[in-house]
N, CA, C and O atoms as a DFTB+ gen file, in Angstrom:
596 C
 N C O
     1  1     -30.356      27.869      -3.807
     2  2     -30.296      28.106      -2.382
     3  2     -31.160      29.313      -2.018
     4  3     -31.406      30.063      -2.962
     5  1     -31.621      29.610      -0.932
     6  2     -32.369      30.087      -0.369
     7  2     -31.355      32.026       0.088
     8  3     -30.209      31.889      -0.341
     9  1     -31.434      32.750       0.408
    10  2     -31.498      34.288       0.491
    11  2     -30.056      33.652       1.643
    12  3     -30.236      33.061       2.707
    13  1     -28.903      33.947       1.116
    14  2     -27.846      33.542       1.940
    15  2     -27.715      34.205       3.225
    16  3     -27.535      33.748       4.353
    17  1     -27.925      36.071       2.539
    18  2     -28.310      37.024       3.735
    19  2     -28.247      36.640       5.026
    20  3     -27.425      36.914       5.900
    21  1     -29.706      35.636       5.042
    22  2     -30.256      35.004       6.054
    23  2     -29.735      33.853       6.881
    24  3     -30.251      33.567       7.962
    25  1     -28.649      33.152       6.340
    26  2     -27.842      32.246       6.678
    27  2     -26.668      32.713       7.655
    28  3     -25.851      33.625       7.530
    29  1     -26.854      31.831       8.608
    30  2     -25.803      31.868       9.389
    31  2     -24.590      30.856       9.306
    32  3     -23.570      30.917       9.993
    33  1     -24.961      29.676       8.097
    34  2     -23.495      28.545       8.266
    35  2     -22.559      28.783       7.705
    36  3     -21.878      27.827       7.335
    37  1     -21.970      30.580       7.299
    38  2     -20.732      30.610       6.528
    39  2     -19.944      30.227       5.580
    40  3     -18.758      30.385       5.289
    41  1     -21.628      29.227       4.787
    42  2     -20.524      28.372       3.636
    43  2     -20.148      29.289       2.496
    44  3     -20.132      28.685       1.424
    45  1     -19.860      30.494       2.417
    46  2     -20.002      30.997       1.073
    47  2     -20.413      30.860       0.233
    48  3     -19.720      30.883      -0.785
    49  1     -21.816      30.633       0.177
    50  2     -22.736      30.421      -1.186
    51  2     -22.301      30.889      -1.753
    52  3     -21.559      30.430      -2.621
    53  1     -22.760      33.116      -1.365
    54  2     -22.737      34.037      -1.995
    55  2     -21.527      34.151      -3.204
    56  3     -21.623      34.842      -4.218
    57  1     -20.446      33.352      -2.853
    58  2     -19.517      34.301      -3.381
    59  2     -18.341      32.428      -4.267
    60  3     -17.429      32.342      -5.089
    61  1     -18.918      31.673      -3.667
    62  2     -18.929      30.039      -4.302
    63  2     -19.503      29.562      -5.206
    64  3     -20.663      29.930      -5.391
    65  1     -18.954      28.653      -6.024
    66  2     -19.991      27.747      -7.157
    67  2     -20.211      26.598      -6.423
    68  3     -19.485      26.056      -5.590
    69  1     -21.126      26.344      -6.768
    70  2     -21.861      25.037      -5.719
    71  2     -21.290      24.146      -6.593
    72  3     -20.884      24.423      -7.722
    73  1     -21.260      22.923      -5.983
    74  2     -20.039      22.067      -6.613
    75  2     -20.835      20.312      -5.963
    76  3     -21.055      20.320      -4.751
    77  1     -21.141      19.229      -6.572
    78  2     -21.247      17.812      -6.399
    79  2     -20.051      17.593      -5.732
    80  3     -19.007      18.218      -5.550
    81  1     -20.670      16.164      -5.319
    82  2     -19.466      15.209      -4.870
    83  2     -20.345      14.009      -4.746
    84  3     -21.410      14.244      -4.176
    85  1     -20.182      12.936      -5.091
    86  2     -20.826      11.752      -4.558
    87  2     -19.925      11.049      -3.242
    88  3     -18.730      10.986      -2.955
    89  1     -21.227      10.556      -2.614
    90  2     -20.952       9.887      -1.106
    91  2     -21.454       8.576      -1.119
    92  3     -22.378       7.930      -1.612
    93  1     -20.363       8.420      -0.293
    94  2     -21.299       6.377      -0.563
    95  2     -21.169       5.918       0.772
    96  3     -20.029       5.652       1.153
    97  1     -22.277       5.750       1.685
    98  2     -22.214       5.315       3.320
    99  2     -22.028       3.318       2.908
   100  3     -22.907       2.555       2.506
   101  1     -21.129       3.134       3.098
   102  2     -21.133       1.761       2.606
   103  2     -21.118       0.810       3.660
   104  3     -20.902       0.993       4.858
   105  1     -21.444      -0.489       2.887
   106  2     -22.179      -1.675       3.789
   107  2     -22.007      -1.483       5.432
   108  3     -22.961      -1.711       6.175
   109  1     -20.487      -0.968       6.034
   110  2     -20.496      -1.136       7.759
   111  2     -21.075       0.144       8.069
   112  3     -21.005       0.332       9.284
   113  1     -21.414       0.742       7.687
   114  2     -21.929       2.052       8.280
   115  2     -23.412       1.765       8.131
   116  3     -24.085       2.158       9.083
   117  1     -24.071       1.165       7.145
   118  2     -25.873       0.555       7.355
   119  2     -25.949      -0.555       8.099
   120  3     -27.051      -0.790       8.593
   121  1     -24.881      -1.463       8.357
   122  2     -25.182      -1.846       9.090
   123  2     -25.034      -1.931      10.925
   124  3     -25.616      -2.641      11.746
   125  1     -23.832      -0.708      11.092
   126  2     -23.585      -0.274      12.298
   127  2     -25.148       0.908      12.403
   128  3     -25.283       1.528      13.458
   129  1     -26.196       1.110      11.282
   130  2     -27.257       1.870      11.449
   131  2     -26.519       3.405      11.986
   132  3     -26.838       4.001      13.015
   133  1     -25.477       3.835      11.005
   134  2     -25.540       4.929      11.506
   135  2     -25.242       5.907      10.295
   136  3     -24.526       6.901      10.171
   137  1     -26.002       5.280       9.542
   138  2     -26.507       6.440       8.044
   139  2     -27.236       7.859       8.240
   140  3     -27.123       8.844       7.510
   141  1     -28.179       7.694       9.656
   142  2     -29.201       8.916       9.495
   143  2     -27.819       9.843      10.267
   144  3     -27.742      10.972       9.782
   145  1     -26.978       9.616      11.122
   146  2     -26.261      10.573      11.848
   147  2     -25.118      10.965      11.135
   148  3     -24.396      11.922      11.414
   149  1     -24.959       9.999       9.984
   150  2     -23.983      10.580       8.622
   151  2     -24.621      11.922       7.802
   152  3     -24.190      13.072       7.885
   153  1     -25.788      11.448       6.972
   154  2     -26.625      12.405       6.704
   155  2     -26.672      13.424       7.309
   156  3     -26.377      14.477       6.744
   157  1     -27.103      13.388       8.782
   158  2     -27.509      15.044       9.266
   159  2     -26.208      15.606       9.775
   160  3     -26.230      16.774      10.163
   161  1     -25.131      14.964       9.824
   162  2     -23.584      15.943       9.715
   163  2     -23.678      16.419       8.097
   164  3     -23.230      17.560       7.981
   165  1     -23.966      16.064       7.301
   166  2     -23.424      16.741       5.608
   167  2     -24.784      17.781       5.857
   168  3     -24.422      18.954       5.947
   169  1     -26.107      17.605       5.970
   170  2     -27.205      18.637       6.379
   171  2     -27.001      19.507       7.575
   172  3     -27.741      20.490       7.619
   173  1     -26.110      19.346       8.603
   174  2     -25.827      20.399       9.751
   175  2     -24.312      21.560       8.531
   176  3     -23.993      22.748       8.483
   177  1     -23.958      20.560       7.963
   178  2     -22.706      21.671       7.218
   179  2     -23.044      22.146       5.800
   180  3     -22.242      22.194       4.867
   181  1     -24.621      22.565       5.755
   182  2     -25.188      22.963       5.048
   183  2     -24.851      22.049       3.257
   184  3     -24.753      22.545       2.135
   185  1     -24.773      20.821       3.650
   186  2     -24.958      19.808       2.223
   187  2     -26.303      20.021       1.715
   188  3     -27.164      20.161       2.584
   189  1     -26.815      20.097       0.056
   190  2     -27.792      19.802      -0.364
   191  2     -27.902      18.135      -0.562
   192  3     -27.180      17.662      -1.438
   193  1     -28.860      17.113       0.287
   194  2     -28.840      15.885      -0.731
   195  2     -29.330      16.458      -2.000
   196  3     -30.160      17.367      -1.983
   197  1     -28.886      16.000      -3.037
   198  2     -30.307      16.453      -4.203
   199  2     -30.009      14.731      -4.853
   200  3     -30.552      14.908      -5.944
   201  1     -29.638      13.587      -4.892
   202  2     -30.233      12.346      -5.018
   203  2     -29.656      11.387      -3.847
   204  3     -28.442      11.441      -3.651
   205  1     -30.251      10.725      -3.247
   206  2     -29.829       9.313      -2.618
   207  2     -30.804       7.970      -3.111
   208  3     -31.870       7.893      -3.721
   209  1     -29.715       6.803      -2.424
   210  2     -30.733       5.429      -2.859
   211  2     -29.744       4.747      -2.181
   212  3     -28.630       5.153      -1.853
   213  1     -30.378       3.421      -1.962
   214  2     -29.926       2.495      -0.993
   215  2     -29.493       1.200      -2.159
   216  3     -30.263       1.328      -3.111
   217  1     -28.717       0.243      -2.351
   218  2     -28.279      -0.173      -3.169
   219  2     -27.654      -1.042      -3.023
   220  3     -26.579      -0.577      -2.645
   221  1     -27.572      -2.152      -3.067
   222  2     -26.349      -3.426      -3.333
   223  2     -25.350      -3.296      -4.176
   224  3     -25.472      -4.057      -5.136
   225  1     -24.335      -2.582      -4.203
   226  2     -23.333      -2.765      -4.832
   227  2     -22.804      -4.267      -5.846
   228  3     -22.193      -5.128      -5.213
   229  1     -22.968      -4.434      -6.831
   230  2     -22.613      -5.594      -7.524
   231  2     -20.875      -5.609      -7.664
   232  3     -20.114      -4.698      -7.337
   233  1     -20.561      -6.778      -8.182
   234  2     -18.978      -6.592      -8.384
   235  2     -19.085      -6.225      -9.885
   236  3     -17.918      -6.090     -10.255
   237  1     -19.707      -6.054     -10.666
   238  2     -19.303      -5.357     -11.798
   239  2     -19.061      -3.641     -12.248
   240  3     -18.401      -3.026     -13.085
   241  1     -20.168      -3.275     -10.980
   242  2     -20.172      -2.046     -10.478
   243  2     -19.082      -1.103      -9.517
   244  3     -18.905       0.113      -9.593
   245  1     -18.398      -2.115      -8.568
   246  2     -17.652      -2.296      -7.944
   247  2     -16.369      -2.198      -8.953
   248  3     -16.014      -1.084      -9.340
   249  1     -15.886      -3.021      -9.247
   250  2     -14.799      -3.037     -10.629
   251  2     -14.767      -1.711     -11.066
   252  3     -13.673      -1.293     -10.687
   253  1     -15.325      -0.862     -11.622
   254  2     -15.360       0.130     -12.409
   255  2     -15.478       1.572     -11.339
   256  3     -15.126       2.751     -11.378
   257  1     -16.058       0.828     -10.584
   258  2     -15.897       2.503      -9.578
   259  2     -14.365       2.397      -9.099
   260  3     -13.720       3.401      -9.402
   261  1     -13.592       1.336      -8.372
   262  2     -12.364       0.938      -8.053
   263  2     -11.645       0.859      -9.027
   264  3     -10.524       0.523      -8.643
   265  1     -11.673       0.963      -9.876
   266  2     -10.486       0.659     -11.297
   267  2      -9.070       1.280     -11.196
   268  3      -8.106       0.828     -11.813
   269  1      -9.036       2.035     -10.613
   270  2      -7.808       2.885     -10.397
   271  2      -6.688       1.874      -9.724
   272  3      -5.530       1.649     -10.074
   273  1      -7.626       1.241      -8.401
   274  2      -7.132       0.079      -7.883
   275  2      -6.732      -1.001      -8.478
   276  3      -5.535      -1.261      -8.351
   277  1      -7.399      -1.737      -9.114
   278  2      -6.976      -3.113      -9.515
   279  2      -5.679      -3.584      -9.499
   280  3      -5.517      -4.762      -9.179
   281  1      -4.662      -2.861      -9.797
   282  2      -3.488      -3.790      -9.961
   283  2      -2.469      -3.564      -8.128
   284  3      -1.301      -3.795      -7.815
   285  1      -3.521      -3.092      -7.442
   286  2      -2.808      -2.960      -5.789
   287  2      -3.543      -4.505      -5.047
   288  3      -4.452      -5.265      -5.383
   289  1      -2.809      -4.450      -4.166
   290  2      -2.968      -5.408      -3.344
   291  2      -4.444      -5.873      -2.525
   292  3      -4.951      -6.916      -2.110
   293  1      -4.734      -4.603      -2.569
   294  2      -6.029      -4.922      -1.578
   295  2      -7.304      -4.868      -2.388
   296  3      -8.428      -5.180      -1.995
   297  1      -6.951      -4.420      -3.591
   298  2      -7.748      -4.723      -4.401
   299  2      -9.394      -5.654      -4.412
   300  3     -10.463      -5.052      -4.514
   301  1      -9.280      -7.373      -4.271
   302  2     -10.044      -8.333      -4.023
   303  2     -10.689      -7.791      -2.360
   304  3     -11.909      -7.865      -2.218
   305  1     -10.089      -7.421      -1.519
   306  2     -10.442      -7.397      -0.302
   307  2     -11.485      -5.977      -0.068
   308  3     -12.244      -5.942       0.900
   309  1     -11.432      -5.108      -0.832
   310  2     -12.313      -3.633      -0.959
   311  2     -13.444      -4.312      -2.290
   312  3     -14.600      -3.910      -2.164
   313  1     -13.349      -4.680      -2.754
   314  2     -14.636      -5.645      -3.836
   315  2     -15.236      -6.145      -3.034
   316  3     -16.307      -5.623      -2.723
   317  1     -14.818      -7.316      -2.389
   318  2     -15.272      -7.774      -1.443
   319  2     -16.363      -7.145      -0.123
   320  3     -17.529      -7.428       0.151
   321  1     -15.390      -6.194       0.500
   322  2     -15.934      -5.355       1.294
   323  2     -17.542      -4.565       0.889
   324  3     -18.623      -4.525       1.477
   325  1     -17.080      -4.053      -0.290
   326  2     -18.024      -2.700      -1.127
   327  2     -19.531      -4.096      -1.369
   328  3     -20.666      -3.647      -1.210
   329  1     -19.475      -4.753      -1.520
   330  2     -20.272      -5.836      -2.285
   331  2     -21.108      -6.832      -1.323
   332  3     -21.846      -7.669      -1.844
   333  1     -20.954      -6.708       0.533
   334  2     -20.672      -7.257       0.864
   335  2     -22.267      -6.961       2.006
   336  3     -22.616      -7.550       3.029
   337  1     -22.723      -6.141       1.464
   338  2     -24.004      -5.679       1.742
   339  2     -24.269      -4.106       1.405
   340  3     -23.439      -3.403       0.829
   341  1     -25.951      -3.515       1.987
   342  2     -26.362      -2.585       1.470
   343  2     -25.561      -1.158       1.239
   344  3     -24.749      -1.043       2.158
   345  1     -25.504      -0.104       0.399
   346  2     -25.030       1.287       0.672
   347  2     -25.886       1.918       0.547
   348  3     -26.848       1.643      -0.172
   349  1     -25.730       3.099       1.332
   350  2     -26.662       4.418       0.478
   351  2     -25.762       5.263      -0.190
   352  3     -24.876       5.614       0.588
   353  1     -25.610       5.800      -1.479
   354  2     -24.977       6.231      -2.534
   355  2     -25.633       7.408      -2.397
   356  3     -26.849       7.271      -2.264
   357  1     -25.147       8.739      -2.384
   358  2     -25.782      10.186      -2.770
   359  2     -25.067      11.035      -3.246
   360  3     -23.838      11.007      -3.297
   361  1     -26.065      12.186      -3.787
   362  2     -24.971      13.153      -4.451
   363  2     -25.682      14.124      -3.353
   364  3     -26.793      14.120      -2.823
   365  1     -24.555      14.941      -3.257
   366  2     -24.546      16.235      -2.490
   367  2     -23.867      17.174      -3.039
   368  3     -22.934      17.022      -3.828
   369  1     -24.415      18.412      -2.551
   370  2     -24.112      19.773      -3.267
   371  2     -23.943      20.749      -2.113
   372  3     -24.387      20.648      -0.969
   373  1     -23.232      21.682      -2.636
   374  2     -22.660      22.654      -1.850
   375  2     -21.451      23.531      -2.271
   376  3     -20.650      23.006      -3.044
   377  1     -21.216      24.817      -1.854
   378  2     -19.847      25.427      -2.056
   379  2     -18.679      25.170      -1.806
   380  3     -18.206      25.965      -0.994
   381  1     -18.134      24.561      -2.076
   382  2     -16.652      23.626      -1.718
   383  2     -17.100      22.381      -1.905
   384  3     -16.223      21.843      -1.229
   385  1     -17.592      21.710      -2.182
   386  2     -18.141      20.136      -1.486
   387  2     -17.326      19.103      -1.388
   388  3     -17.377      18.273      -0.481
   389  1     -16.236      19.103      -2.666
   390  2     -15.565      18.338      -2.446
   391  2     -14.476      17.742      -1.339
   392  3     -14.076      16.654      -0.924
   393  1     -14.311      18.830      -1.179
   394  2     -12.739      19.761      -0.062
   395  2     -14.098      19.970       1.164
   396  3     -14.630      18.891       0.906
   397  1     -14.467      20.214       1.615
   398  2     -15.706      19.752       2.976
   399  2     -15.801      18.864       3.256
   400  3     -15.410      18.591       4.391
   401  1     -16.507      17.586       2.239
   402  2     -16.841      16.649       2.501
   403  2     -15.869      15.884       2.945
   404  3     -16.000      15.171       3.941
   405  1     -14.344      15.992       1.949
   406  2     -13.207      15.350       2.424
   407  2     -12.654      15.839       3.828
   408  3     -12.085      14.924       4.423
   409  1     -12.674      17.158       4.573
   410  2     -12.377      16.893       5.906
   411  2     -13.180      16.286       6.580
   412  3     -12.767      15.417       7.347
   413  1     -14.628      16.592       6.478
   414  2     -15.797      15.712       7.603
   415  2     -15.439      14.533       7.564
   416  3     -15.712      13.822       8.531
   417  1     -14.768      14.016       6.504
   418  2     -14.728      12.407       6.476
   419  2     -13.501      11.599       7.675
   420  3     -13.615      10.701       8.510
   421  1     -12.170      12.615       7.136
   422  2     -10.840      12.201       7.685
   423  2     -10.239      11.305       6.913
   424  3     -10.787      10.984       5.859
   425  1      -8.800      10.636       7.349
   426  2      -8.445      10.204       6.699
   427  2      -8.717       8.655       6.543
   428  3      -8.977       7.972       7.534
   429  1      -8.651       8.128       5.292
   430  2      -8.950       6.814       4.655
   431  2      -8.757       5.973       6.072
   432  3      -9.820       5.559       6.532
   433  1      -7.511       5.643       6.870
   434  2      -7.767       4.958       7.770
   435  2      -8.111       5.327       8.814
   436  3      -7.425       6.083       9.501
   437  1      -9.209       4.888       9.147
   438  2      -9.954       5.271      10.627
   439  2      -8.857       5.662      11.804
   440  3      -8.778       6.814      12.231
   441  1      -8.027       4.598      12.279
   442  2      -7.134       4.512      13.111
   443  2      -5.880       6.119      13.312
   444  3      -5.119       6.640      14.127
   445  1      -6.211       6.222      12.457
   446  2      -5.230       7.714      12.525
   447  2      -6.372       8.930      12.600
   448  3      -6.007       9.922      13.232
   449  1      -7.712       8.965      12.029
   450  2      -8.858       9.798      11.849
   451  2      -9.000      10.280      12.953
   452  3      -9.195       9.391      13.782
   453  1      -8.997      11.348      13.405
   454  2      -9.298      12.539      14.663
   455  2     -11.081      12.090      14.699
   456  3     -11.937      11.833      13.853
   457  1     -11.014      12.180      16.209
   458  2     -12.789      11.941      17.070
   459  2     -13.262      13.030      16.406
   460  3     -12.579      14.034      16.204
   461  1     -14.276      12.907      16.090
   462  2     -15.064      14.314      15.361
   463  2     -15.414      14.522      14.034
   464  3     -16.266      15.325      13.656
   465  1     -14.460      13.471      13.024
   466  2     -14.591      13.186      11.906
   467  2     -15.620      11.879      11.302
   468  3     -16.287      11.190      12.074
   469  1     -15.619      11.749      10.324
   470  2     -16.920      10.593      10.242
   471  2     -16.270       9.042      10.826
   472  3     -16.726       8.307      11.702
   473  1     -14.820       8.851       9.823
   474  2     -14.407       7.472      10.041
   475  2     -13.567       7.443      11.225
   476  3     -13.151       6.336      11.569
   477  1     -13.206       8.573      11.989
   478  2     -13.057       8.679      13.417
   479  2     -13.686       8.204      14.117
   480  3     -13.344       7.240      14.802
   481  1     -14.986       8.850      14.144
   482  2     -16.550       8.197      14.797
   483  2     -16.649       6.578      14.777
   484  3     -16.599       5.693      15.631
   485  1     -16.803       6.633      13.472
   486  2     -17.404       5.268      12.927
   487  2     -16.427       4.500      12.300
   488  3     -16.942       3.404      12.077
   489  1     -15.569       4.514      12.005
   490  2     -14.516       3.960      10.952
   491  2     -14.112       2.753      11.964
   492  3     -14.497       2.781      13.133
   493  1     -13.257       1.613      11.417
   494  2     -13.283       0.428      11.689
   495  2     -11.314       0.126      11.715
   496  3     -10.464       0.080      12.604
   497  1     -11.316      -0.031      10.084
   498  2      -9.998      -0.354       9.660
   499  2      -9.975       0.673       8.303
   500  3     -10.758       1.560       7.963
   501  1      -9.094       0.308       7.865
   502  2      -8.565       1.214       6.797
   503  2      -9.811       0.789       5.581
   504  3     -10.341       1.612       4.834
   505  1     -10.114      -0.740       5.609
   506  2     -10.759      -1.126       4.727
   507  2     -12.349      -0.309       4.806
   508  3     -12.990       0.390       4.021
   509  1     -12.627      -0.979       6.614
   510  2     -13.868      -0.754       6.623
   511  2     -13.970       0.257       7.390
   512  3     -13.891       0.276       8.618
   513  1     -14.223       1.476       6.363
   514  2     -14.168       2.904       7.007
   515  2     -15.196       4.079       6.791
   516  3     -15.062       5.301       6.849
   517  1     -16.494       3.095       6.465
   518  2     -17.737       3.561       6.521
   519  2     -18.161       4.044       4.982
   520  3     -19.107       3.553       4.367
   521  1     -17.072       5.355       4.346
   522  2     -17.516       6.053       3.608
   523  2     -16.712       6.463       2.645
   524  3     -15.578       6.793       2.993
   525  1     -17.039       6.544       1.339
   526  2     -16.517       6.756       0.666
   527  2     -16.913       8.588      -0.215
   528  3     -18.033       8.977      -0.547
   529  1     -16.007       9.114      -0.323
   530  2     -16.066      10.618      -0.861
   531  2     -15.378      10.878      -1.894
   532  3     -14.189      10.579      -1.779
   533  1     -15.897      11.633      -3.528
   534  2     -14.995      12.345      -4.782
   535  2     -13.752      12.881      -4.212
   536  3     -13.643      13.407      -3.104
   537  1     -12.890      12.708      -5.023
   538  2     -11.428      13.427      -4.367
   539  2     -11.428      14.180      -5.436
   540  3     -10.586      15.018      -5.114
   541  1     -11.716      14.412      -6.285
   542  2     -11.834      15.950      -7.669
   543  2     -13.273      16.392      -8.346
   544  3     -14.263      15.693      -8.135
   545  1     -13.333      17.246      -8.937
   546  2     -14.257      17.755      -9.412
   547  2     -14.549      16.376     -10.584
   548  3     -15.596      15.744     -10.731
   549  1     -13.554      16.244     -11.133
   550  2     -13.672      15.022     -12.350
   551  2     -13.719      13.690     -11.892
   552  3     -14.175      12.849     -12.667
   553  1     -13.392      13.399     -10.952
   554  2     -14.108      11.866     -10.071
   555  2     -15.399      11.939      -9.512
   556  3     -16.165      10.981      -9.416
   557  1     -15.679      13.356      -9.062
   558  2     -17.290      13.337      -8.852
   559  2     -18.487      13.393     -10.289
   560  3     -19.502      12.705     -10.397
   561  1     -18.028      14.315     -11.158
   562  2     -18.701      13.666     -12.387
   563  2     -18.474      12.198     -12.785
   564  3     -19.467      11.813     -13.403
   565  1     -17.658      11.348     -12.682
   566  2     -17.429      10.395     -13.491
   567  2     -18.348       9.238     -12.520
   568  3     -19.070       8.367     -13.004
   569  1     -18.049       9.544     -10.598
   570  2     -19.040       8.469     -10.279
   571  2     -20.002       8.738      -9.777
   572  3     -20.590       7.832      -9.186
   573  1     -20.654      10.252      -9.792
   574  2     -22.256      10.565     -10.529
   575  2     -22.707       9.708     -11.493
   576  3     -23.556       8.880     -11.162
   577  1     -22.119       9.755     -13.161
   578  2     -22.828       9.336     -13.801
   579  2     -22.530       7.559     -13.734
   580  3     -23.139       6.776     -14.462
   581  1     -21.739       7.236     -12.968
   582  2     -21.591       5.619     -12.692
   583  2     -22.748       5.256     -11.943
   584  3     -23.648       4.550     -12.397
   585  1     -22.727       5.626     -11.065
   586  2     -24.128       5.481     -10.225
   587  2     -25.207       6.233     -10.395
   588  3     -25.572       6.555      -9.264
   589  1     -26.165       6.849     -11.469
   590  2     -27.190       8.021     -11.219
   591  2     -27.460       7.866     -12.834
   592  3     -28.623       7.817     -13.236
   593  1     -26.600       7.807     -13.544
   594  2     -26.678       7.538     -14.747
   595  2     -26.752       9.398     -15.615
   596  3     -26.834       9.506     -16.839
């Protein structure tokens, strides 16, 4: 990062470990075209992208990022969803990132998500709720190297 000094967005670089998280703007959010105004909220709250890519989610790929899921109900219906056209997948960096990224987002179902938040904004249903965000330091390594290799 650049001379924090000089910074006015309060993220505590100075005094923070910059920390990943992977983000995944998934299929209703590229195709509601509103990826670039996702992006420049994580770049207005001082996010580093440092990789993105645009991507078809396969169901084998799918399976293994969701695994936690499988034996719940909605299981087939979020495969489905995730698989169901394009994402853009990125990693982002920053001081807190994980715990940031997870308020900008709100909660999993749109319908309860406060205006101002991403799946507030944009969010649909619980299913289709634009975006997906690491909930630990050890889920963001694990679907870094799922997706990024």
């Amino acid at each position: 990062m650049s001379d924090c000094s000089k910074c006015s967005a309060g993220c505590g670089a100075n005094t923070l470990k910059i920390e990943k998280t992977l983000i995944i703007l998934k299929p209703d959010a590229v195709k509601k075209r509103v990826v670039g105004d996702i992006i420049s909220r994580f770049e207005d709250e001082v996010f580093l992208i440092e990789k993105m890519k645009m991507m078809a989610i396969d169901k084998e790929l799918a399976d293994v990022h969701y695994s936690e899921h499988k034996q719940k109900p909605f299981f087939d219906q979020l495969i489905n969803y995730i698989t169901s056209g394009n994402s853009v997948v990125m990693v982002a960096s920053r001081p807190d990132a994980i715990k940031k990224a997870r308020q900008m987002m709100g909660p999993t179902d749109p319908t309860i998500a406060k205006k101002g938040t991403i799946r507030g904004d944009f969010g649909q249903d619980i299913t289709t709720n634009v975006i997906h965000g690491s909930d630990s330091p050890q889920s963001a390594e694990k679907e870094i190297q799922l997706f990024f290799g």
